[in-house]
N, C-alpha and C positions, 0 to 999 in steps of 0.2 A: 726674328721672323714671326715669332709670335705676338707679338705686341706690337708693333709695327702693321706687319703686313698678314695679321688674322693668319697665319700660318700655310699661307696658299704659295710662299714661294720657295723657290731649290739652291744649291748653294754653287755658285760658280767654280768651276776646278780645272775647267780648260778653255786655251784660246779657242779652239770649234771641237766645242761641248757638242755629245751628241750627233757628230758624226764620223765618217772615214779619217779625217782625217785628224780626229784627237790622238792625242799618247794613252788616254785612260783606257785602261782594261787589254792594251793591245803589247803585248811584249815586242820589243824592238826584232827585227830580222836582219837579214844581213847585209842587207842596205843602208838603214841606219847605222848597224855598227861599223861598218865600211867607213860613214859620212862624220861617226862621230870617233874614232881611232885612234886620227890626227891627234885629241883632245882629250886624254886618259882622263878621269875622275871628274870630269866637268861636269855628269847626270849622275845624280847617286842612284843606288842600287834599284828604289823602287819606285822611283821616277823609269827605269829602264825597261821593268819587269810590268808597268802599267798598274802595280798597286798602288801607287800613292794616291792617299787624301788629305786633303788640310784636314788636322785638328778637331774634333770634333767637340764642343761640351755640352754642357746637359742643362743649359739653356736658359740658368738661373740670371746668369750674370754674377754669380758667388762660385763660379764652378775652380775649388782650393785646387782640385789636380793638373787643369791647364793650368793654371795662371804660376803652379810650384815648379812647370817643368819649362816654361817661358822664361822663370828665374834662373834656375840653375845654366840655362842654355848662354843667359847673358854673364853668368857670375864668373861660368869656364871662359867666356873669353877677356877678362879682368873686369869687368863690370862689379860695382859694390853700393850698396845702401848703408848710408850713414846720417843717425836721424829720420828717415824715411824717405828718404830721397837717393833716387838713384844717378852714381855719378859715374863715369867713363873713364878708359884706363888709365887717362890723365888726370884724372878728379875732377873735371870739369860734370858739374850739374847734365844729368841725359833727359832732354825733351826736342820738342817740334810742333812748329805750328801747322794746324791744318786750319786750309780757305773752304770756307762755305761760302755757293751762291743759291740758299733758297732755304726755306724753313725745312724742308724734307731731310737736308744733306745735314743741316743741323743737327738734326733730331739722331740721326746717326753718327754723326764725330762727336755727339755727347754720349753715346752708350760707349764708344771707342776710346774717351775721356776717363770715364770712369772706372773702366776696366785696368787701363794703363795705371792710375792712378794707385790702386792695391798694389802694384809693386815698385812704386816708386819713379814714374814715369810722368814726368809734366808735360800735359799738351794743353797747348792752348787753341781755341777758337777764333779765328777772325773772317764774318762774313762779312764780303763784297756782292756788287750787282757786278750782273752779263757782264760788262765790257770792262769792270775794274781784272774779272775772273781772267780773260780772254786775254788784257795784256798783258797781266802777268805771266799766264801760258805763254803766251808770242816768247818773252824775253826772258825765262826760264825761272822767273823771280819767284820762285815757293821753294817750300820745303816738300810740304805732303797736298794732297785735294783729293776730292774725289771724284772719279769719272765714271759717274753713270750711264752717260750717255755719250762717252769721247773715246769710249775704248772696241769700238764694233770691229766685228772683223767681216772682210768677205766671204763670203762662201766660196771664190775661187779664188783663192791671194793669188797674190802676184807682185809686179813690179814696187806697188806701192807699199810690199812690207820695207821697203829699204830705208824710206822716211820715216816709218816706225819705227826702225829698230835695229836699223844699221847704223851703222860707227860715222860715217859722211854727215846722219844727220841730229846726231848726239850734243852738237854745240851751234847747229844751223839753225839760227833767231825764228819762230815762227814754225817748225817743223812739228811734227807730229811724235816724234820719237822724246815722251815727255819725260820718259824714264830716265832719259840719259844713257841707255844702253849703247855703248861700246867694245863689241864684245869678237875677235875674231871668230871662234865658232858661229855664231848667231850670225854672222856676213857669210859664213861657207855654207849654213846653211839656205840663208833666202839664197845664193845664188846657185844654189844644185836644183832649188826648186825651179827657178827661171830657166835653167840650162834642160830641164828633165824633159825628154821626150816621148815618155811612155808614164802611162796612167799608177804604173807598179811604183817607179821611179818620184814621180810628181808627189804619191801618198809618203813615200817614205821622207820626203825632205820634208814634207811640212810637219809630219809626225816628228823630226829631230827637231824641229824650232821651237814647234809646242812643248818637247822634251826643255828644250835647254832653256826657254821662257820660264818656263815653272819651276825649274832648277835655281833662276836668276834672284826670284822672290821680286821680282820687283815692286808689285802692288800683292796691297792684300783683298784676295778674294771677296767677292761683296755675295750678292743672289740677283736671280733672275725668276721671272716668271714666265712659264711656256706657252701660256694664254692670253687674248687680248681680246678686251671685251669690250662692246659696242653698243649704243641703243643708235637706233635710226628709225625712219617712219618708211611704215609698210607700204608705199608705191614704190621705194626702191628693190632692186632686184642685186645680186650676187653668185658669180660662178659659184658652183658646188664644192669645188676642189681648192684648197686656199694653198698657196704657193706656200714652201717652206720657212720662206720668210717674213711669215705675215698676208694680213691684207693685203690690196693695193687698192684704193680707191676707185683711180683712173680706168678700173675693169668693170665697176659698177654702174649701172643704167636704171633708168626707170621704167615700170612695169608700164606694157600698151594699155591705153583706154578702152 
């Protein structure tokens, strides 16, 4: 954030960040727990209670105390370093390639490089252009990427989380569900929210999604910025109130003569 992006951006931590309907800061009621029952230990504890945050470090890129507890975390589940390299509970070498499509996302899987790298983590780098990126998404053929701009969510989901992140479209060539998520909870909950007929009901399903997404780990949080900045020439004109999701051009006109 700081060397990157002059320190002007936030850190991602929910699928709709910032409003009703995140899991952050909102303890589950009993609607959620209702939705999530079926499903004992599927949310941990403070993912439930609305404290959780990712990880925080102190911004060095040398920060010894995540990077000690990253370790430990892989070591408990048989994970080992030997020589410096870290290998899998079958001894099999632990790495992953991440696609880059642009000098920008570069610039970011090489800090993500680096960092893995101190404890024994090999990733490697391979950038592609648009369409090498795009068919690899189609046909499922990565490991890791990253999606800066492929992971938007609506302000009013709906039908189309099921392409996301339902289990139907986990192995559908071309889908949007890049995760691979197949997950029954994650299907009970898009469909309570489809099924929800009141506004009480509606918040709580998508608050279990957002719950059990974050739960999921599937990607790792990146940042956002809440601002979007513009130069244009003064005969155009712009409503005063900007919709919450941005500009929109198609609302702007040009000033009378």
């Amino acid at each position: 954030n700081k060397n990157l992006f002059g320190g002007k951006y936030s850190r991602t931590m929910s699928y709709w960040q910032n409003s009703e309907l995140s899991a952050l800061g909102h303890p589950a009621d009993d609607r959620e727990k209702a939705l999530l029952a079926p499903y004992p230990g599927r949310v941990p504890a403070n993912v439930m209670d609305g404290s959780w945050r990712p990880p925080v470090t102190d911004g060095s890129g040398q920060d010894r105390k995540v990077l000690r507890v990253a370790f430990e975390l892989l070591k408990s589940e048989g994970y080992t370093v030997k020589d410096g390299v870290m290998h899998d509970p079958q001894g099999n070498p632990f790495g992953f390639e991440i696609l880059t499509a642009s000098q920008d996302e570069e610039r970011l899987a090489a800090i993500y490089q680096r960092t893995l790298e101190k404890i024994g983590i090999e990733m490697t780098i391979r950038s592609l252009d648009g369409d090498q990126i795009q068919s690899r998404k189609q046909r499922f053929d990565f490991e890791v990427l990253i999606g800066s701009s492929g992971f938007n969510n609506s302000l009013s989901p709906g039908i189309e989380q099921i392409g996301r992140w339902g289990s139907s479209a986990a192995s559908a060539e071309g889908s949007f569900n890049l995760a691979g998520v197949a997950d029954p909870s994650v299907d009970a909950a898009i469909d309570a929210m489809l099924r929800a007929r009141s506004k009480e009901d509606y918040v709580a399903a998508v608050r279990v999604l957002d719950r059990l997404l974050i739960s999921g780990n599937y990607m790792v949080p990146m940042q956002y910025n809440a601002q979007q900045w513009l130069a244009y020439w003064n005969y155009l004109e712009h409503p005063q109130k900007t919709p919450i999701f941005g500009y929109q051009l198609p609302s702007w006109w040009r000033k009378p003569n």
